[in-house]
C-alpha positions in Angstrom: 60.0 243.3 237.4 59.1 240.9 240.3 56.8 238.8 238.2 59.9 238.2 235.2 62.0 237.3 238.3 59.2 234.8 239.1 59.1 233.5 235.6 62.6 233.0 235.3 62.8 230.7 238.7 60.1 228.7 237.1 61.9 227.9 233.9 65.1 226.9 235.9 63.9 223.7 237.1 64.6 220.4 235.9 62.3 217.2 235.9 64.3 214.3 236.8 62.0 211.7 237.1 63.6 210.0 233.6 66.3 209.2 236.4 63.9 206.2 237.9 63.2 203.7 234.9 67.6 204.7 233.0 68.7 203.3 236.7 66.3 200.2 237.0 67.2 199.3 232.9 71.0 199.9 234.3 71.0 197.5 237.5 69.1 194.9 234.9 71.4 194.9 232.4 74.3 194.1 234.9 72.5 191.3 236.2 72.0 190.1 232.8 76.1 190.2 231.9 76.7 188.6 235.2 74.4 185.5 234.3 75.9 185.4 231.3 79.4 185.6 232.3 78.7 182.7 235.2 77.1 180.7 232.4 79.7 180.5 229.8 82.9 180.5 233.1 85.0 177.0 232.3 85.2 174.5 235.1 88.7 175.1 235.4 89.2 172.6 237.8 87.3 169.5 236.3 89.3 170.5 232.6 93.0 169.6 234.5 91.6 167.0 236.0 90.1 165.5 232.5 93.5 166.6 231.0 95.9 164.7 233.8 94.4 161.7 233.2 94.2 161.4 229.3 98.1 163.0 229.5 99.3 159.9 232.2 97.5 157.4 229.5 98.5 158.7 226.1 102.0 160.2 227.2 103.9 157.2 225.6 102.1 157.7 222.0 101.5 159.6 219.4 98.1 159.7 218.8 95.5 162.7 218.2 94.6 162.6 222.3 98.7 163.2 223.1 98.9 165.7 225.9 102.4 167.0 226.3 104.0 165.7 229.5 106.4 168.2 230.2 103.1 171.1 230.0 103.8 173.4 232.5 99.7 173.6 233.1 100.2 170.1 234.6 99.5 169.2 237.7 99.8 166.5 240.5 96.7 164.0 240.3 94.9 162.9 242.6 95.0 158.9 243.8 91.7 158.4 242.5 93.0 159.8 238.9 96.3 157.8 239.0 94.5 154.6 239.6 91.9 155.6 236.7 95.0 156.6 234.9 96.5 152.9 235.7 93.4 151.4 233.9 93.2 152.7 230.9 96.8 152.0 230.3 96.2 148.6 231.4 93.2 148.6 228.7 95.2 150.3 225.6 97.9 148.3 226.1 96.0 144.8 226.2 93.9 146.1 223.2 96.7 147.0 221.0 98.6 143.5 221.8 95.1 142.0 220.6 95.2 143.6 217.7 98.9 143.1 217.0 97.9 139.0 217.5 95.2 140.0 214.5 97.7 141.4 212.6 100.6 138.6 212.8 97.7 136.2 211.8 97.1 138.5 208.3 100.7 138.6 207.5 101.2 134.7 207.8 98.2 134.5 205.2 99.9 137.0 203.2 102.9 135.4 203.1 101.9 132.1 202.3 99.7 132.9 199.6 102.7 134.8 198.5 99.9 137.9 198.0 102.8 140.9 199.8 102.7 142.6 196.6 98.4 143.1 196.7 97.8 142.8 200.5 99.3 145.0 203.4 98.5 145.5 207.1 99.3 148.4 209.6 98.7 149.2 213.0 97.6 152.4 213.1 96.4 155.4 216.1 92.8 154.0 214.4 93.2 150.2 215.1 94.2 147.2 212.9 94.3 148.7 208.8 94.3 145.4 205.9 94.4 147.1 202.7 93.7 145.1 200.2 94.3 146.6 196.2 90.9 146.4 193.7 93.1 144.8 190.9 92.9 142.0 193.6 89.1 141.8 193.9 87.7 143.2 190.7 87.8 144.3 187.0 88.3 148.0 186.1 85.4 150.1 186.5 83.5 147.1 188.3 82.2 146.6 191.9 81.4 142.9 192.1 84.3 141.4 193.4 85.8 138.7 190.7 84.3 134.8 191.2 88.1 133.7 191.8 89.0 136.0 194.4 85.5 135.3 196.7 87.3 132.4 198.1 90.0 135.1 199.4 87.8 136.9 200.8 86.5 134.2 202.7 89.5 133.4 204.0 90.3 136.9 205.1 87.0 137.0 206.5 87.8 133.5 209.3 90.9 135.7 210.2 88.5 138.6 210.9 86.3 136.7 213.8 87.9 137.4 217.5 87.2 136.4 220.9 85.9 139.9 221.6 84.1 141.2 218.5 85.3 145.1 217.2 83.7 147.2 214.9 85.0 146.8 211.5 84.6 149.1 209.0 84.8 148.4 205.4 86.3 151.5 202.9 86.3 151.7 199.2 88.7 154.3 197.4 89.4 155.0 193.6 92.1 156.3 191.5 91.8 159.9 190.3 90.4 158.9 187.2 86.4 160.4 186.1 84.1 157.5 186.0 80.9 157.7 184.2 79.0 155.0 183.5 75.1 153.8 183.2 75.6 151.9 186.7 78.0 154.7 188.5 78.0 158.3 188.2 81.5 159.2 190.1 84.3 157.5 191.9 82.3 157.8 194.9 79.4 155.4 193.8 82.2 153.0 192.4 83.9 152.8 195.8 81.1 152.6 198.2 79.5 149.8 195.7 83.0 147.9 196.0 83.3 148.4 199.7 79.6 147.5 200.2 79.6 143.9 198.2 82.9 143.1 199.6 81.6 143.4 203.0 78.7 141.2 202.1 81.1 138.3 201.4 82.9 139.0 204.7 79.5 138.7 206.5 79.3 135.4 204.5 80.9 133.8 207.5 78.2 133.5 210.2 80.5 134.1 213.0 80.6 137.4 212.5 78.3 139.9 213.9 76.4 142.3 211.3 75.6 144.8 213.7 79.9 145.3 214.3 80.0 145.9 210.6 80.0 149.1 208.1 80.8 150.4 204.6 82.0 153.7 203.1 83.3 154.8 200.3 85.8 157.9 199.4 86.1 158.0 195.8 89.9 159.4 194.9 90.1 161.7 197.8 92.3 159.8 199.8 94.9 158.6 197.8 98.2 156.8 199.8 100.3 157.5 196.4 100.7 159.8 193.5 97.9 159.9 190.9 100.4 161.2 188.4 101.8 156.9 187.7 100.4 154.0 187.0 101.8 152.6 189.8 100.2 154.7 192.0 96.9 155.1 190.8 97.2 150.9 191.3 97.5 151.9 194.8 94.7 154.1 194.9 92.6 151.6 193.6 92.0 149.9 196.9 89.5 148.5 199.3 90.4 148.7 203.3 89.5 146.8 206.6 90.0 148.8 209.9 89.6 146.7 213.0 88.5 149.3 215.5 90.0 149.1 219.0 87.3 148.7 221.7 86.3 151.4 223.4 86.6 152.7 227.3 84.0 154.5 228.8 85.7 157.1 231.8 82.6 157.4 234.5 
């Protein structure tokens, strides 16, 4: 009997020495969701602050960088943010009455070339827009601008050159109509071919910089009218110039 009680003692105890390594992996694995929490954690502070400032600037506008100026998440700024604040005002308001100058000086060519029916201007969230329709410029189905519109573009390109140069950036676009020829596969070969040679006879004029200029085409993805007219596929049918505001760079 004594040596079953013996036995029985033996069986009854426990090794716990698993205990050791399940607590170190425990203790590492909260260290590791702590780094990662502090990582990923949102300078709360330094957001408002970005968020003040671009509000103050763009709070009379529209545009995509509107900040609402009755947010309740708005704070007081700091005087060194106002004054930054004051400065890019000061910057987006001289830039867009620079561009407005650029405009006034298309529409007088419009109009007295009587061309208000084929050319069209608008000041835009993007910059200065001259759209300009392909039945102008070229021959269906064709990119090389026509030999009696060149001198056009020529003069479109003297009312292009500005004290301080802008990028300009030069867009074809296309009706919704399949192309398929030897020369262009789609719309989208067709329209960056059309915007590519017109920009070559803008950069003709040798006081304009090359390195300010580019070219891209859309094909008949973004049309201004319907597709479903004549009329409007007219419209489509366009090549565009977008004089792009200078930038500011917020140290």
């Amino acid at each position: 009997m004594a040596r079953r009680k013996k036995k029985q003692r033996h069986e009854e105890q426990i090794d716990e020495s698993w205990l050791v390594p399940y607590a170190d992996i425990l203790t590492l694995l909260l260290a590791l969701f702590i780094v990662l929490f502090a990582s990923s954690s949102v300078d709360g502070v330094r957001f408002q602050q970005l968020s003040n400032v671009f509000n103050q600037v763009f709070t009379s506008g529209t545009g995509f960088m509107d900040f609402p100026s009755d947010s309740p998440s708005n704070k007081p700024t700091s005087p060194e943010q106002s004054t930054e604040a004051e400065e890019l005002k000061r910057f987006w308001k001289s830039e867009k009455k620079q561009l407005t100058v650029v405009q006034e000086r298309v529409n007088a060519y419009i109009k007295k070339n009587g061309l208000t029916d084929k050319l069209g201007t608008n000041l835009t969230d993007e910059g200065m827009l001259i759209s300009i329709r392909d039945n102008v410029l070229f021959e269906s189905g064709v990119a090389e601008v026509r030999s009696e519109d060149r001198k056009m573009a020529k003069e479109i390109s003297n009312l292009l050159v500005m004290d301080l140069p802008r990028n300009i950036i030069i867009s074809g676009h296309t009706d919704n109509i399949p192309i398929q020829t030897y020369r262009y596969d789609s719309n989208w070969d067709l329209s960056v071919m059309r915007a590519v040679n017109f920009m070559k006879l803008l950069l003709g004029n040798k006081d304009l910089d090359p390195e300010m200029f580019s070219a891209k085409g859309h094909g008949e993805f973004k049309p201004v009218a319907s597709n479903k007219t004549k009329n409007g596929r007219a419209e489509n049918r366009r090549v565009e110039i977008l004089i792009v505001p200078r930038t500011a760079i917020i140290e």
